[in-house]
N, C-alpha and C positions, 0 to 999 in steps of 0.2 A: 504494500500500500504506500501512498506518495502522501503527505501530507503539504498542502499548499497555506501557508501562511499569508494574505495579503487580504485586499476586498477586490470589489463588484470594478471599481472607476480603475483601478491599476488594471495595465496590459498584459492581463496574464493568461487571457481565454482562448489566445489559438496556442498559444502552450499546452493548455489543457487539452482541448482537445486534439493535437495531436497523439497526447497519452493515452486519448481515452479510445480512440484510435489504435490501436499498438496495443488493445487489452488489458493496458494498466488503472489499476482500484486509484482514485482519486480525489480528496476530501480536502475541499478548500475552508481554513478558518479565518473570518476577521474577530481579532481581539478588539474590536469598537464593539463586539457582541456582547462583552463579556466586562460584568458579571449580570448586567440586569436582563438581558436577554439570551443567558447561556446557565449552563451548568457546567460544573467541574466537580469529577470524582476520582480520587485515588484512593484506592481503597487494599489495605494489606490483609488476607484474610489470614485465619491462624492455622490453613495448612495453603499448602498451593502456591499459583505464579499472582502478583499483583493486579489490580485493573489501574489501568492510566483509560480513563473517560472525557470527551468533552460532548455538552448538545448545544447546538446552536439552533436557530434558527433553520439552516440546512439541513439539520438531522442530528441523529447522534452515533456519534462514532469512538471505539474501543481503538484507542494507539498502542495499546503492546504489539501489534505486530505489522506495527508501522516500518519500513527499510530505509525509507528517503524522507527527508522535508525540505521542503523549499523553503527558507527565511526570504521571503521575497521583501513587502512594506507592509509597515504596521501601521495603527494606529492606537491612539488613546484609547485605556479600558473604559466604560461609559457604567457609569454607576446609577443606582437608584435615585429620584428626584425627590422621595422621601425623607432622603439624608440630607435635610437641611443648612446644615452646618459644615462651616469648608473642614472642619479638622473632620468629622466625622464622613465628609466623603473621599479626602485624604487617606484615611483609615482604611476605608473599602479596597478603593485601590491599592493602595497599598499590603495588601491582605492576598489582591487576586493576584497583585505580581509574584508574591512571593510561592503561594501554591504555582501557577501557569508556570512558570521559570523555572519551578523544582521538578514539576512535570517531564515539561522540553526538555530538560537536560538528565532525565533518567531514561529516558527514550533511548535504544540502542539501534539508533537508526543513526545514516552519513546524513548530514546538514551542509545545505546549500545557502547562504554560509551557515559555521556556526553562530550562534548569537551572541557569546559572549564578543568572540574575535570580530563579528560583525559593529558591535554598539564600539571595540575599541578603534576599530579601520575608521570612523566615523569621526576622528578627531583628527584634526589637519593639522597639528603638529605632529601626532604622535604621525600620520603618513608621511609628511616631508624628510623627520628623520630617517624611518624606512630608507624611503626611496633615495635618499645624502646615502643610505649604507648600501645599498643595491648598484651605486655607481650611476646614479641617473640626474643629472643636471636641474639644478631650482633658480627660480628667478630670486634677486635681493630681494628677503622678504623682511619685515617687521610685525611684530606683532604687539602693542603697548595700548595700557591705557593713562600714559604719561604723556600731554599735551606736547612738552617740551621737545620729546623725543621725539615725536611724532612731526612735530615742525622743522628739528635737525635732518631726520629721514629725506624729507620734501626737499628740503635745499640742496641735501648731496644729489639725491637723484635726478630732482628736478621739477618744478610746475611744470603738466601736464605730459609729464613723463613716467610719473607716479598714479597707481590706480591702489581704491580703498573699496576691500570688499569684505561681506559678512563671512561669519562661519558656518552657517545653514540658513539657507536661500529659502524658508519653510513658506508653504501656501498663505497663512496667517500674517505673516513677515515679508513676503519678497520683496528682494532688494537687487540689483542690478549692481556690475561691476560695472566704477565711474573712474574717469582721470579727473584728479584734484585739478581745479583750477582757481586760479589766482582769487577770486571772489571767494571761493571756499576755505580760505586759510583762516578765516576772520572768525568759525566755524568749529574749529579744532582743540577748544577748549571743552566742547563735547566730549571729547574720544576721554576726559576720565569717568561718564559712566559707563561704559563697557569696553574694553579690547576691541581694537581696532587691528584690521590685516591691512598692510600697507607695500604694497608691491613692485618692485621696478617695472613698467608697462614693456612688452616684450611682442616687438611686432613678428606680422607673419600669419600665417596659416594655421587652423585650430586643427586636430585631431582629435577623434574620437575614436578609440581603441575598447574593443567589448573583449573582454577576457571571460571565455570557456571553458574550465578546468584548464588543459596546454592549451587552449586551442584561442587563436589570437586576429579577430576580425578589424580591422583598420579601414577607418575613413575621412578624408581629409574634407575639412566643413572650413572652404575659405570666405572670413566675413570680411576678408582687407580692402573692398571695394563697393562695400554696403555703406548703409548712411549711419552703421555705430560696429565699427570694427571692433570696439575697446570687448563688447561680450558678444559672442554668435550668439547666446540664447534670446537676445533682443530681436534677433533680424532670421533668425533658422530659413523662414519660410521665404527668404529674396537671398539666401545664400547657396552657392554649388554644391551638393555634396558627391564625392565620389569615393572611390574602393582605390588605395593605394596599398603599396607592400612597405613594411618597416624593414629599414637596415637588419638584421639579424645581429649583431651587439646593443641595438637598442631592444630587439624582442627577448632576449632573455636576460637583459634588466628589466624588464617589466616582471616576467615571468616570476624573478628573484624578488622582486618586490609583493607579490602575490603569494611568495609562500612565506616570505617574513610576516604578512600582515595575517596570513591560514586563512585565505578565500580561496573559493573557488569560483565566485564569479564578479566582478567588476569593471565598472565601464570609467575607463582613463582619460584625463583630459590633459592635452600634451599641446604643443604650438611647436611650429619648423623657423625655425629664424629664415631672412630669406638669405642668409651666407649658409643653412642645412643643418645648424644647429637643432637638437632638441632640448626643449624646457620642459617641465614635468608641474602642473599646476595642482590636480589633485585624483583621489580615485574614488568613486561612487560606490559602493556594496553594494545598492542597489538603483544605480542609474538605470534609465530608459534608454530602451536599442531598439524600437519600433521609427522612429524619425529617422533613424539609418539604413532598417531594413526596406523600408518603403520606397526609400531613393536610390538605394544601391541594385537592390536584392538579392544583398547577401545574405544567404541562411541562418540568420541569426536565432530567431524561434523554433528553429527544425533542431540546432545544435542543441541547444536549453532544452529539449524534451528529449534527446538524442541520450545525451548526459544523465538525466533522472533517468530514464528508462533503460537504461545497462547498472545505474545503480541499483534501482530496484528487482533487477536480472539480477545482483551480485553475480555480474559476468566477469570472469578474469579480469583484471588491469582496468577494471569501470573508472576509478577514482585517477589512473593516471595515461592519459591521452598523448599520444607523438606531439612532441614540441614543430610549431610552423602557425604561418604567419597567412591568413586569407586575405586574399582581394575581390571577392567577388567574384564576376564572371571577366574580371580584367585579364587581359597577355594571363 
């Protein structure tokens, strides 16, 4: 059985049905269900093997003999509106993570990713250092919420040479990568309530790299003649995308960087300087590959169900795939 971690609005349904397709048992949870519209049972009997239970809304399903799970995206647990009071809906929550969590991780199934190593890959320091030990090139970055600092940064690098971005670009919150400009210094006494990312702006050409267990799908997304180069994700839908091939010492420094972090799937956000440098900006656990499979068409959701469904085979060598680099249907 495959357990699918995510909801309904995430891209994860021709996934699915490819599995379902292919004969594979496949139980999708959203933890937005849970606890006011779910059940959770763990129950040790005083002889015998345990039950690991959840019911959602979907159904109810026994996970002891669950093989795979997809940690695809989560969301917030959604508690009862009963629990009036913020500490006592704190509580709930906090009650349901600690059962669910204990759950998941009793589960003797491979995780797509794990969850711990996935909530740690989620912190862009701890990734940059990764990727500084995997031998993969960072743009100057700062990270403070010292006003002062923050203004020496700007000067060495430079007005409108310098881009300041968040550390999760969340639905609630989005924020767009900007270059500081001259008007904006006046502004930077701000940056002591929270940490500020402060970056040397690093022209060129964006890449997006989908990592598959070894398997390594590259597409070059150039926004440098759009009307906001500074982020592709402002302009996607008026930028090229195409299927390139990565050097082969930059694909197994990714690779390196993917087992230092314990994923097995993440989508990489790289830039080519135009002298062929690569810069290494960040990695997704759970980025989206539909905006590149649509424009490439490269197999991206056929791998991702290719992948679960030899793990839930427990076929030989499922968990470790031939190292190489896709282009799509490129040369």
């Amino acid at each position: 059985m495959i357990l699918v971690v995510s909801y309904d609005e995430d891209h994860t349904a021709d996934v699915v049905r490819r599995l379902e397709a292919a004969g594979r048992e496949v139980v999708r949870v959203d933890l937005a269900d849970l606890p006011v519209r779910g059940e959770i049972t763990i129950d040790y009997p005083a002889d015998g093997r345990p039950e690991y239970a959840l019911a959602t809304p979907a159904g109810r399903t026994r996970l002891d003999e669950c093989r795979v799970a997809w940690w695809r995206r989560i969301r917030p647990f959604t508690v009862d509106c009963a629990l009036g009071a913020a500490r006592d809906q704190g509580f709930a929550a906090s009650e349901t993570g600690h059962a669910l969590h204990g759950l998941f991780h009793s589960l003797g199934c491979t995780w797509v990713n794990p969850p711990a190593l996935d909530a740690m890959a989620h912190h862009k320091p701890y990734q940059w250092e990764m990727a500084r030990q995997a031998g993969l090139v960072l743009p100057r970055t700062l990270v403070t919420n010292r006003p002062e600092k923050a203004r020496r940064f700007i000067e060495e690098v430079g007005v409108g040479r310098t881009v300041f971005k968040a550390f999760i670009a969340g639905i609630d919150a989005w924020r767009e990568t900007r270059l500081v400009r001259a008007e904006e210094l006046e502004n930077l006494e701000s940056v002591r309530y929270a940490p500020v990312i402060f970056q040397e702006f690093v022209p060129g050409a964006d890449l997006r790299v989908t990592v598959i267990g070894d398997r390594v799908f590259a597409a070059e997304i150039d926004a440098s003649a759009t009307s906001y180069p500074v982020d592709m994700r402002m302009v996607v839908d008026e930028t090229p995308v195409r299927p390139v091939a990565l050097p082969p010492p930059l694909t197994a420094g990714l690779l390196r960087l993917m087992r230092r972090l314990g994923l097995v799937y993440g989508a990489i956000d790289l830039r080519r300087r135009p002298d062929g440098q690569y810069v290494f900006f960040e990695v997704n656990p759970a980025g989206q590959w539909l905006f590149v499979e649509e424009r490439t068409d490269m197999p991206i959701s056929a791998e991702v169900a290719a992948l679960l469904s030899r793990m839930d085979a427990r076929d030989p060598g499922s968990e470790r795939l031939p190292s190489r680099t896709l282009a799509g249907r490129a040369g």
